[in-house]
N, C-alpha and C positions, 0 to 999 in steps of 0.2 A: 713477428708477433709473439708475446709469449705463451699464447697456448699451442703454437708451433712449434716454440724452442721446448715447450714440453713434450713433445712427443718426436722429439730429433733423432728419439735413436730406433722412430720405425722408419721403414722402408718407403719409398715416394708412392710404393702403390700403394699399401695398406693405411699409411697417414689420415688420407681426406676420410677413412670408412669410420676410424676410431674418433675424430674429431667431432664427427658428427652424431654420432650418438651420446657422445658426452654434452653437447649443447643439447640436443635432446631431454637429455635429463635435468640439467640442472634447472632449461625455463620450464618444466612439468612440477620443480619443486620450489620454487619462486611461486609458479601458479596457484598452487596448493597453499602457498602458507599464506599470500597475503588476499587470498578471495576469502567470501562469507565460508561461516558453517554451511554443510549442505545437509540439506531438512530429508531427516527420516522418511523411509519410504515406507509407505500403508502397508497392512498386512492384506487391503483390498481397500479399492475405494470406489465412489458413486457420487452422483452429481446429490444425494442428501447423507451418504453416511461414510463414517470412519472408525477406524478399530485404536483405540489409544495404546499407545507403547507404556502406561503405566499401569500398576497392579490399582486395582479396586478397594476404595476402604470398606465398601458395600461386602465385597465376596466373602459369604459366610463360608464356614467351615461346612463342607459336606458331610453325610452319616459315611459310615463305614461302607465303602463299596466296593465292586469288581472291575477294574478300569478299564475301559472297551479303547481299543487302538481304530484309528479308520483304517477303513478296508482298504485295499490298492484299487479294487473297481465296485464302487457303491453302487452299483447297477441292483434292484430287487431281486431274491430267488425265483426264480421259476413257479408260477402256481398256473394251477388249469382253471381255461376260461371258460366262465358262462357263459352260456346264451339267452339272449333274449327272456325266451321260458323259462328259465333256470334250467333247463336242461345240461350234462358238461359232454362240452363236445370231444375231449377226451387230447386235446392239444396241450401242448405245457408253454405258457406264455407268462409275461409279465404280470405284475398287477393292474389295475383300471388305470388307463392313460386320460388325461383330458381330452376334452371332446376336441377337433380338429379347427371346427367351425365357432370356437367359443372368441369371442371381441376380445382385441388384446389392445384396441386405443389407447383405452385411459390405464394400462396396466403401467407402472413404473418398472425398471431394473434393476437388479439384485445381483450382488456378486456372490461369487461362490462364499457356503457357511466357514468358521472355524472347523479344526481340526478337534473331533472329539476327546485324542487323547493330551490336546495342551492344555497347560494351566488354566485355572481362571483367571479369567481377565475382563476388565471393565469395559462395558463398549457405547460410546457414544453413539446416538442415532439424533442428529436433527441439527446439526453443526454449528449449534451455539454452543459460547463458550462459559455460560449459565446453569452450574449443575443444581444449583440450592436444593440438594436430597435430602429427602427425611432417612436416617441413619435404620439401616436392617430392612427398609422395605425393599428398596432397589426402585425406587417410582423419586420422580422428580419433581420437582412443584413448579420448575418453568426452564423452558431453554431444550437443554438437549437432555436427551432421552437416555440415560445413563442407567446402565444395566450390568451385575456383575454375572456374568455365565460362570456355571461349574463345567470340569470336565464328566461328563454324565458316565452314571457305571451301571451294572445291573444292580438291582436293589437285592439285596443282602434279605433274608427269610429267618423264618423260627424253627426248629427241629419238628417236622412233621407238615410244616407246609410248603406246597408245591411253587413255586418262584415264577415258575407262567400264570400263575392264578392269585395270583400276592394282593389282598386286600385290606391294607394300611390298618386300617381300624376294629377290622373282627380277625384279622390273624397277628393280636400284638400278643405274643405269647408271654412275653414278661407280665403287662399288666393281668392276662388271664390268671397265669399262676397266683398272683396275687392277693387275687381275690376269699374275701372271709367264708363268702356262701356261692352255693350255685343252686340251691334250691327253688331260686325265680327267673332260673334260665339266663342269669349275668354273664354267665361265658359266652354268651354267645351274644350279647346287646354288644354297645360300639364304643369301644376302651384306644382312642385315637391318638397313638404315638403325635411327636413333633412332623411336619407336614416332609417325606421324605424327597430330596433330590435326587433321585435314581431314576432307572427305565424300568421295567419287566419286560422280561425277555418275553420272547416265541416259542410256543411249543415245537415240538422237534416235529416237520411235515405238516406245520400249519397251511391251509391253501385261506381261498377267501371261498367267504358261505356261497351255500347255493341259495340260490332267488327265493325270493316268494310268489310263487304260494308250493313251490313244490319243497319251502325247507321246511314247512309247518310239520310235513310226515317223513324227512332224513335230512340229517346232517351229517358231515366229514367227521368220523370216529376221530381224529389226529386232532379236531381242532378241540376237543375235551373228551378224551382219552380217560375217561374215567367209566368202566362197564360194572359198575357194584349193583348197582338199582338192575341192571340185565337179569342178574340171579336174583339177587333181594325181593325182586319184584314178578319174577317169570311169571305165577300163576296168575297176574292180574293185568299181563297186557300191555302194562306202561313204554316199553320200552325193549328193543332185541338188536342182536350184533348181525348184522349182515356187510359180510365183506368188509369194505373199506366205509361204510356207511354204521350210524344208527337209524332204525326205524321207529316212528311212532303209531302203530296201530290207533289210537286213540282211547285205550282202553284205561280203568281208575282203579281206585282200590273201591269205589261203590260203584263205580258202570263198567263192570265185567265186558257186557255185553254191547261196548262202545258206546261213545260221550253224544252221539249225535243220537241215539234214542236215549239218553237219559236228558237230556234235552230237549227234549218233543216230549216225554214222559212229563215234565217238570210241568210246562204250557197247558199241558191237556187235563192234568189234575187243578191246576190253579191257573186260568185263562186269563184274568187281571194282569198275569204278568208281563202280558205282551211283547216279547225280547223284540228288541231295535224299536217301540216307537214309545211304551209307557215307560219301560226300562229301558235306559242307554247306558249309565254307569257301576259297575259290579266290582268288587271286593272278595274273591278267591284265596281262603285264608287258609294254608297248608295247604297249598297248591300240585303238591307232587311236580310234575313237569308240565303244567300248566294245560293241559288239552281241552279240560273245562272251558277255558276263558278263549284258547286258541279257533276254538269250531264254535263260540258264540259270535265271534267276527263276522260270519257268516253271515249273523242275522243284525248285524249294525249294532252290536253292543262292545261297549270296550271295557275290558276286564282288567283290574288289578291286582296281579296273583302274587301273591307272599310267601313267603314263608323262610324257616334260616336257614343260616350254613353249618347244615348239621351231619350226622353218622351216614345218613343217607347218601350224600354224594352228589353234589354238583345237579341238584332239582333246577335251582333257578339260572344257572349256566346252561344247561341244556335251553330251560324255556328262552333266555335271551337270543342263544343262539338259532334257534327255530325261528326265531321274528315275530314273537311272542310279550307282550308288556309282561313284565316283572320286576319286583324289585325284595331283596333281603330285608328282613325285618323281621321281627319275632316280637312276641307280646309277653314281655318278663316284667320289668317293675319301669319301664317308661311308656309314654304313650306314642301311640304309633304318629308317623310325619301328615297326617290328612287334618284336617277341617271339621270342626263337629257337622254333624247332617250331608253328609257329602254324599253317600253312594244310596243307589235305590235298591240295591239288591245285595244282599252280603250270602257268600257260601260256606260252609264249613264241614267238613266231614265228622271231624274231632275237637269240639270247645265248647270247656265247659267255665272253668273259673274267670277266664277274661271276657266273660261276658258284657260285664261294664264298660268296656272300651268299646267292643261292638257298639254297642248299643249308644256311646258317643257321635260313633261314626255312621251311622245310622239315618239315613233322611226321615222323618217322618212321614208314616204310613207306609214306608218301607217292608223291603219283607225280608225275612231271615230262612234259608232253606239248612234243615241239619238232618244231614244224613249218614246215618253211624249206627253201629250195631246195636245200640239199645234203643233203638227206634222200632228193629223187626224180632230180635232174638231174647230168647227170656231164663238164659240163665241169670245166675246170682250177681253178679257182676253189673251183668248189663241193666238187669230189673233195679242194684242201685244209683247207675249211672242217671238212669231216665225219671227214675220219682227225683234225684237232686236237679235235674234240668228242671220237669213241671215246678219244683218250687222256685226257681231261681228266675224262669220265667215268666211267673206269675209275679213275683217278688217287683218284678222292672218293669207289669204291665203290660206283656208282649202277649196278644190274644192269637191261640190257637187256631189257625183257617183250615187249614186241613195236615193230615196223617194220610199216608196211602203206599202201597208196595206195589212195584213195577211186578210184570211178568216173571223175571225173575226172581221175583221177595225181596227183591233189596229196596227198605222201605226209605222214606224222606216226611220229613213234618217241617209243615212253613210256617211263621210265626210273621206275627207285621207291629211294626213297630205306633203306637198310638197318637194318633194328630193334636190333641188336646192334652190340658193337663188336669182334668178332675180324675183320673184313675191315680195317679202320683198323689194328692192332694187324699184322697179319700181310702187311702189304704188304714187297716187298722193296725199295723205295725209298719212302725217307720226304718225297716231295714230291707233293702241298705237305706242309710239318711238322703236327705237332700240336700243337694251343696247349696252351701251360702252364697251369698253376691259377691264372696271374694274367690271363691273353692268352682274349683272346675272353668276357670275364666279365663285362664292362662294361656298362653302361646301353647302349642303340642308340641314345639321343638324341645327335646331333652328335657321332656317335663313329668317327674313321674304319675303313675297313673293315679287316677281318681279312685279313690276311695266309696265318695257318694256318687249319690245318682244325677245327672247333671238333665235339668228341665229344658226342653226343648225352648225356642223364643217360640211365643203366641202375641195374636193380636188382639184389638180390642177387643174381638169377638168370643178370644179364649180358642182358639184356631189356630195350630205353627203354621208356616210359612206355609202354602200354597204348592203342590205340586208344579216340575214344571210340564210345559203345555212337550205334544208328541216331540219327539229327534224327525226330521233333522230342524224343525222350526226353530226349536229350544236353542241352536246355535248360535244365532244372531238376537237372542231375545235376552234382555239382564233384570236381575231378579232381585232381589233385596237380599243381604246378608245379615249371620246372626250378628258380628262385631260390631258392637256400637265406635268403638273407637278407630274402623274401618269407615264408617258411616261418608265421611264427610271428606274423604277421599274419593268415591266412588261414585259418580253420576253417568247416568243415560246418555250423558253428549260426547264425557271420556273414553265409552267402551265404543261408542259409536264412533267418535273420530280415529281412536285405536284400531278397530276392526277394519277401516275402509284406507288407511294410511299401510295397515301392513298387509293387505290385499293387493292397494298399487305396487307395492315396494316388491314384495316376492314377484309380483307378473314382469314387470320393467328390470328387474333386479339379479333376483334369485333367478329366475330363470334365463332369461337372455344373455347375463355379463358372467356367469360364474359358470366353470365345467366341471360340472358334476352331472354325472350318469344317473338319473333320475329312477333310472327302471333297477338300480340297483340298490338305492337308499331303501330301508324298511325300517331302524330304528332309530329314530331322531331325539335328541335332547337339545332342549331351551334351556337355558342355565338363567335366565332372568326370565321370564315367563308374562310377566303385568297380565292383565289380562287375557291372555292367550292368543291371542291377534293373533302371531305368528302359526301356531297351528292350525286357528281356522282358517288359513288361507291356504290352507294343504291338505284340507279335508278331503279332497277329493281327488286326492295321490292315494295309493297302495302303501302307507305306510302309517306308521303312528309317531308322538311326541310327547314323550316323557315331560312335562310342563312345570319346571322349577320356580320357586319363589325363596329368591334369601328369607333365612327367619328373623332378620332386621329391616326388612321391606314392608313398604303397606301391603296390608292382608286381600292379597286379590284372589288366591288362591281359593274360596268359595265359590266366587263369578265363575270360576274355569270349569267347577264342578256343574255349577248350575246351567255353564251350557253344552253342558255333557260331553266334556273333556277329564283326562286324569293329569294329576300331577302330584306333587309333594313341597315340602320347607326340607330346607335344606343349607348348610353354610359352606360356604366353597372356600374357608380357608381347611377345610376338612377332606376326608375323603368319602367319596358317594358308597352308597353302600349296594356294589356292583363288581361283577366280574369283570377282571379285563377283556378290553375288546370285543365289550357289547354295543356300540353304537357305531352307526354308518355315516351320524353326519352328526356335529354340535356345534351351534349356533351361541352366539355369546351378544347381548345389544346391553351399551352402555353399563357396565356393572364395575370392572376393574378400577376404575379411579377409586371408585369408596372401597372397594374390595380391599386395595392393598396396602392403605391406614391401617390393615389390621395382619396381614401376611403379606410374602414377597410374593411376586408373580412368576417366578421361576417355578417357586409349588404348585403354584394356579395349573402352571403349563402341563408340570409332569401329572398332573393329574388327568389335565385335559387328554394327554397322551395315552394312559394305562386304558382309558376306558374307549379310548376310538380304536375302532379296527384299524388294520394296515390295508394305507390303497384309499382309504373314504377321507374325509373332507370337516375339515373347521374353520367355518367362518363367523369373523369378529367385525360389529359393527360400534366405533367410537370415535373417541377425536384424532385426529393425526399423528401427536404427540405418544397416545398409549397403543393405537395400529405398532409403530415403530418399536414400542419398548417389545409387545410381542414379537412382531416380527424376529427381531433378534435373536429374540429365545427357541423361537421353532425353528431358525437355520440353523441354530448351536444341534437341534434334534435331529437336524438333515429333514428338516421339512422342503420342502417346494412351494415355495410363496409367492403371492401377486399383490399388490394395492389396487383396487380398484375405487373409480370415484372419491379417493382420498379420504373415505372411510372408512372402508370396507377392507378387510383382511383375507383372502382368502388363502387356505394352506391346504396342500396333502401331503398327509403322512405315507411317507413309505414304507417297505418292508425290511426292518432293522434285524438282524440276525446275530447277535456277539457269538463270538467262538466257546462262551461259556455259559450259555444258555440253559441249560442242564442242571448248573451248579445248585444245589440245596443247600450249603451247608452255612452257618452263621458266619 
C-alpha cells in the first residue's frame, strides 16, 4: 500500500502506531472542512432568552465613570441581623434572604447575569428575531426584547459631594455654578443633568436599618455618617452620637421639651384638631429630622416633612432613614409637587414669604400652626417679623383661632384657612391679586410659583369642597376634585373597582407569591400610584407609601390626598428627589411602555437602584415583553430575579460594594 511504502523506513513495531494517527488526523480534517459551520455558543441560554454576539446600535455612550470588575465571589458583605423587634442580635450575617416557604411554581429560570466589567452589548430577551426598536430608547415595538446594557461604574460626583449620597438633580454642580441668582434659593431647587448610567456606591460599614419602630429613636451612624446637626443642634435635642448609633430624643428647635408634649400642647389649645380622625394629612415644612411628623404616627396622622439639602446636613436622609415620610423640596421660585387643597394641617416654624404656596396647598378650613420666635419674643426683629405675618395673613384671609405659649413660653398661633370665597372677594385691596382663569391652573410640576392668590373651587352654595368625613372612613370614601379637566376621568365605580382589584391582588399576590420580609419593609414607593389602591391595601402593615403620579398622567393624585394618603408628580425620566437607599420596597404597575417614548429604561433602572436599599425588593407588574426588557437590566446590576405569573417581576437587590467606593473625585 502506499501509505506503507511511506513509512518503510520505520520499524515493524512502530509502523502500525504512526499510521494510525496519521489516518486519525486527516478523517478529523476531511470532517471539519466538509460539515456545516458550527453555530456559536451562548454567552448563557434559557428555554426564553439569549445573549447576541453582536454590538448594539441602541448602546449609548455612557457618562464618564469608575469601571467596577466582578468580584471572584459576589456573595453580600457581612451585615448584622435584625430581629423581629428590631432589636440586633449582635451576629454578622448576610443580607434578608428570601423567605424559604415562598411558591416557586410559576417562577421561570434565569441564567447567570453578565459580567459587569464587559462591554456593552445588546441582549435579546423573548427569541424573536423581530427587533423593530425605536432608535435611543432601548424598548422594542414587537418581537424581542432588545436591550443594550452598559458595563455599570460608580457614578462619577462634583467637588464637594459625597458619591454614597449622589442625587443627580440637586448635586449638578456645573448647572449650580451657573446659575445668575441664588437669591430664591435656585441652588438648591432641581438642575437635572442627562439621566446618568452609573451605580452609587455604599458607604464604608453600611449594615441594613434597624426595624421599626425602634429606628424612629436610632439609627446605624455608618449608614449616614454625617454628625454636624450633633453640634449644630446640641442645645435643642435633635439629635446626639452614641457609640455606633445616632439617637433621637425627640426634641425641635420649638419643643425643647420633646415633640410628644408639643403635641398634646397643640390639641389642647386648639381641640378641632383632632390628630388621626379630623386631621389625617400634614405638611411639616423645615422639618429639621422630621420627629414632628415621626411621633404623630402615633396618633394615625401621616406627615409630609420637607425641607432642602442644605448647610445643615443630611435632615431628610436621617428622617428617611428612621422610617420616617420625607421628601427634599424647597420653596424658591417653583411650586412645590402636591395638589391644590391637599393637606389639612400644614407646620412651619420659619415661613414667611412663601406663603402663597402654603396656602395653595392648603385644604380649606385647614389650619396653619406657626411657631417661631416672633410669635413669644419681643425684640426688634422679631416684633418686625410678626406685624409682616399679621399683614400677610390677613392679606390671604387666613383668620386667627388662637395664639397661646406652652409651659415653657415657646408660643404657637394657628391660623385656618377660609371655606368660602366672600372674604377674597371683599377685601378692600386687591394684593396679592386674584388669578385669572388662566393663572394658578397649571400642573404644579416644574411650574413656577404663583404670583396671585389662587380661589379655592366652591359650589353652588358659595362653599369649597366639603371636608372629608373622620380617617380611617375617609379611605374608602371618594370625593370630588378641584380639576376640571380631571373630572371625567374619575368616577365612584373606577376608585371602587381600583380599590377592591388591588386589595385582591396584594392578598393572593403580594403576599403569598413574593418573598419579601414583610416585618422589614417600612418605606414603600408606588412609582404609578392611579388612585392609590395599591397603598390602601397595606394600610394596615407597619409601613407607609410614598404615592407617585407621572406629571403626564390623569391627575389622580387629589383622590389620594382625599383619602388620606400622601404622595406627589413626579417624572421618572428624572431623578426623585431622594437620598439613596431610602426605600425598602418599589413597586412599579404598568408605566415603562409610555415611560420609555421618552428615556431608555436602563435610566429608569439605575434610578430604581440608587434609591432602594441593599437586601429589599422591586417588584414590576406589566406585560411579558417589558418584565423581560427589565429583567435584563437588573441581572446586568446582579439583581436576583423571578417571573412570576408572567407578569410580575420580582427582584432583590444585593449588596454591591466596588473597590472604589470612597472615590470623590470628578
Amino acid at each position: 500500500m502506499a501509505i506503507s511504502s511511506a513509512f518503510s523506513f520505520l520499524s515493524d513495531r512502530k509502523r502500525p502506531i504512526v499510521v494510525s494517527v496519521f489516518l486519525f488526523l486527516l478523517l478529523s480534517s476531511l470532517f471539519l472542512l466538509f460539515s456545516p459551520a458550527p453555530t456559536a455558543l451562548p454567552f448563557f441560554s434559557s428555554p426564553t432568552s439569549h445573549v447576541s454576539s453582536s454590538s448594539s446600535p441602541l448602546a449609548a455612550s455612557p457618562p464618564p465613570q469608575t469601571p467596577i470588575s466582578a468580584p471572584a465571589d459576589p456573595s453580600p458583605p457581612e451585615t448584622p441581623a435584625d430581629t423581629s423587634d428590631g432589636s440586633n442580635a449582635g451576629a454578622t450575617v448576610g443580607p434578608p434572604q428570601p423567605e424559604v416557604n415562598a411558591p416557586s411554581r410559576e417562577f421561570t429560570s434565569h441564567a447567570p447575569q453578565p459580567d459587569r466589567g464587559t462591554p456593552a452589548s445588546a441582549v435579546d430577551v423573548g427569541g424573536s428575531g423581530n427587533t423593530n426598536e425605536t432608535p435611543g430608547t432601548g424598548v422594542s415595538g414587537g418581537g424581542a426584547a432588545r436591550v443594550a446594557v452598559p458595563s455599570w461604574g460608580v457614578c462619577k460626583v462634583g467637588k464637594g459631594v459625597v458619591a454614597a449620597d449622589y442625587i443627580p438633580c440637586l448635586d449638578n454642580v456645573k448647572a449650580v455654578k451657573a446659575l445668575k441668582s441664588l437669591r430664591h434659593m435656585e441652588h438648591r431647587e432641581r438642575h437635572c443633568p442627562k439621566s446618568p448610567r452609573c451605580l452609587v456606591p455604599l458607604p464604608p460599614g453600611y449594615r441594613s436599618p434597624l426595624l421599626w419602630p425602634r429606628s424612629r429613636d436610632m439609627i446605624w451612624y455608618n449608614n449616614v455618617p454625617h454628625p454636624k446637626l450633633v453640634e449644630y443642634k446640641k442645645d435643642q435635642n435633635w439629635v446626639r452620637k452614641s457609640s455606633n448609633y445616632f439617637v433621637f430624643p425627640g426634641g425641635g428647635t420649638q419643643f425643647k421639651a420633646g415633640v410628644t408634649r408639643y403635641i398634646q400642647f397643640i390639641e389642647q389649645i386648639m381641640p378641632n384638631i383632632q390628630w388621626g380622625t379630623h386631621t389625617r394629612t400634614v405638611l411639616d415644612v423645615g422639618c429639621g429630622v422630621a420627629s414632628f411628623g415621626g411621633y404623630l404616627l402615633d396618633r394615625n396622622v401621616i406627615t409630609m416633612s420637607v425641607a432642602p439639602k442644605d448647610e445643615h446636613e443630611a435632615q431628610i436622609q436621617f428622617a428617611l432613614e428612621r422610617g420616617i415620610p420625607a421628601l427634599l423640596a424647597v420653596i424658591g421660585t417653583q411650586k412645590l409637587p402636591f395638589p391644590d387643597d391637599s393637606f389639612d394641617v400644614i407646620h412651619c416654624a420659619r415661613c414667611g414669604k412663601p406663603l402663597l404656596e402654603l396656602n395653595r396647598v392648603l385644604r380649606p378650613g385647614g389650619y396653619y400652626i406657626w411657631s417661631a420666635t416672633p410669635v413669644y419674643r419681643r425684640g426688634k426683629r422679631d416684633e418686625d417679623d410678626w406685624n409682616a405675618m399679621v399683614t400677610l395673613t390677613k392679606s390671604i384671609c387666613w383668620r386667627t383661632v388662637v395664639k397661646s405659649k406652652d409651659v415653657n413660653k415657646i408660643g404657637v398661633v394657628i391660623y385656618q384657612k377660609p371655606t368660602s370665597n366672600s372674604c377674597y372677594l371683599e377685601r378692600k385691596k386687591n394684593d396679592p391679586p386674584l388669578c385669572s382663569g388662566r393663572e394658578g391652573s397649571n400642573s404644579p410640576w416644574c411650574t413656577p410659583l404663583d404670583s396671585c392668590l389662587l380661589l379655592p373651587a366652591v359650589s353652588s352654595s358659595g362653599e369649597a369642597n366639603s371636608w372629608p368625613i373622620s380617617w380611617p372612613e375617609r379611605l374608602n370614601i371618594k370625593y370630588s376634585t378641584t380639576s376640571d379637566k380631571s373630572s371625567s376621568q374619575l368616577s365612584q365605580e373606577k376608585i371602587d373597582s381600583d380599590t377592591k382589584q388591588w386589595k385582591d391582588l396584594v392578598s393572593e399576590v403580594y403576599f403569598s407569591e413574593f418573598a419579601v420580609n414583610w416585618s422589614t419593609v417600612r418605606n414603600v414607593m408606588d412609582m404609578n400610584a392611579g388612585f392609590g389602591g395599591f397603598a390602601a391595601s397595606l394600610i394596615h402593615q407597619p409601613l407607609w407609601v410614598m404615592n407617585v403620579v407621572p406629571f403626564d398622567h390623569p391627575e389622580t393624585l387629589p383622590v389620594i390626598f382625599n383619602r388620606g394618603l400622601i404622595g406627589v408628580y413626579h417624572d421618572w425620566c428624572e431623578s426623585f428627589n431622594t437620598y439613596p437607599r431610602t426605600y425598602d420596597l418599589v413597586h412599579m404597575s404598568y408605566l415603562l411602555q409610555g415611560l420609555t417614548n421618552r428615556c431608555d429604561i436602563i435610566e429608569v433602572a439605575a434610578e430604581i437602584d440608587r434609591i432602594l436599599r441593599p437586601g429589599k425588593w422591586f417588584v414590576l407588574q406589566d406585560t411579558e415583553q417589558v418584565i423581560r426588557k427589565m429583567d435584563t437590566v437588573l441581572r446586568s446590576m446582579h439583581y436576583k430575579t423571578a417571573i412570576v405569573k408572567q407578569q410580575f417581576l420580582f427582584a432583590t437587590k444585593g449588596f454591591w460594594r466596588p473597590d472604589n467606593a470612597g472615590s470623590e473625585s470628578r
